[in-house]
N, C-alpha and C positions, 0 to 999 in steps of 0.2 A: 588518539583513537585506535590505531594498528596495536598499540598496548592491550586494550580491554578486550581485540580479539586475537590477542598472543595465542598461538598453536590453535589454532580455529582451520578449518577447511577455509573458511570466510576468508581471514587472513591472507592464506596464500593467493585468494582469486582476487583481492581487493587491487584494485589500481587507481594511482595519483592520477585525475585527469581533471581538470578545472573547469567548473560549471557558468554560464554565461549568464547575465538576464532572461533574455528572451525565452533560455533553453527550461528555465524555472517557472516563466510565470507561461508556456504553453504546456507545462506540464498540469500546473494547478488548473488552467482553463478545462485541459482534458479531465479534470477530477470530478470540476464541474459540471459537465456535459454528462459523463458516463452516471455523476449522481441524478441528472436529471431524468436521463433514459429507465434506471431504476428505479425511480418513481411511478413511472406512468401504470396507470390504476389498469391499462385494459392490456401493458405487456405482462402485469403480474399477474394478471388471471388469466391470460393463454396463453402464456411462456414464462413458467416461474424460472426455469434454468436459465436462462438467458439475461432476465431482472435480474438474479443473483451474481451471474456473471460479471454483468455494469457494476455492482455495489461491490464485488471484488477487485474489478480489476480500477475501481477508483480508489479505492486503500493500498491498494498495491504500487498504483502509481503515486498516492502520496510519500508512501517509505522512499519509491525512486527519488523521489525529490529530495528527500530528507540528506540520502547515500549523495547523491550529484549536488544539490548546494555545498553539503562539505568538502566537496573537491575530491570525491570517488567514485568510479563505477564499479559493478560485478559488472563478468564478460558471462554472455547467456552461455546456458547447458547447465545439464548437473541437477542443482536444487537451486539453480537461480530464485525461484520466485519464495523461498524459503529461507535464505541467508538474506535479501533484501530486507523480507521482513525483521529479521533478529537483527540486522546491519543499524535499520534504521531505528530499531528499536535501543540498541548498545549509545548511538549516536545521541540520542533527545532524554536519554535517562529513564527514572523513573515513573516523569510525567507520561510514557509512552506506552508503559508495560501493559496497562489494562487492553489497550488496545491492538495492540500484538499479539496479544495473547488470543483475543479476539478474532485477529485477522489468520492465527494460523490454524485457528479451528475450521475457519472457514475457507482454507486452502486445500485442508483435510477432505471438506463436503464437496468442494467444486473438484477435486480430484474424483471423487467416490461417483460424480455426477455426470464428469463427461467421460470418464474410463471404468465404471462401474457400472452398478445396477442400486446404487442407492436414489430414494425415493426422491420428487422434486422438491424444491423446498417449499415450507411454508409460507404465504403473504407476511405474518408475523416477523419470523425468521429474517425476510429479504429486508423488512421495515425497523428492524433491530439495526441490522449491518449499515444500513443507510443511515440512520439516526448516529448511531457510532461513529461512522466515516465523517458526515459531517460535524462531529464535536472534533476529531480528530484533526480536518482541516484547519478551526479556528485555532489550534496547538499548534499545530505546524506553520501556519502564519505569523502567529506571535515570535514563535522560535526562528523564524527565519528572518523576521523584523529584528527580534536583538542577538542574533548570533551572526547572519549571513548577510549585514543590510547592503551590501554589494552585489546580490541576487535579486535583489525583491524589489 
């Protein structure tokens, strides 16, 4: 893995540190939860920032999973929540890419959202990211079924 992000920022912040059970499957529960929270029909219609929020930061803690089932963390700062995504993206291959790609647009919005003056998001929008997220999870479970079965 350290190979594919030779000479990468990623690279140098990556660190060996070994992921447990518990540590993985309270991660997936919280993917869970936050995707549930981003569901709910009446925080979408009077807090779409905050909906999108939940359906971000449940992608975002799947790629953690992805980074800490292989036995790595990033240390926070910097572009944490953007090397995670590429980390875990580098990590699962190609089956990943659509989805990263996905989640860094949307790291884009939610930056533009709570430090900008970009617009809230659409119901559409949040229901997209959700629908994604969770195709994303059933990947990431499978992958962590035959690659990590000491995790899961």
């Amino acid at each position: 893995m350290r190979k594919a992000l030779a000479g990468s920022r990623a690279d140098d912040r990556l660190r060996a540190q070994p992921a447990s059970r518990p540590e993985i499957r309270g991660l997936l529960v919280k993917v869970e939860r936050r995707l549930r929270t981003a569901e709910r029909s009446a925080l979408v219609r009077e807090d779409p920032d905050t909906a999108f929020e939940a359906a971000y930061g449940a992608g975002l803690l799947l790629c953690h999973a992805v980074v800490r089932a292989s036995g790595y963390r990033l240390p926070r700062g910097g572009a944490h929540h953007k090397e995670t995504i590429a980390v875990a993206g580098q990590m699962m291959g190609t089956s990943a890419l659509r989805f990263t790609r996905l989640l860094q647009t949307a790291r884009g919005q939610r930056h533009a959202i709570w430090y900008g003056s970009y617009a809230s998001p659409s119901p559409q929008r949040i229901a997209e990211l959700v629908t994604e997220t969770r195709g994303f999870l059933a990947k990431v479970r499978n992958w962590l079924t035959q690659r990590h079965p000491e995790v899961t």
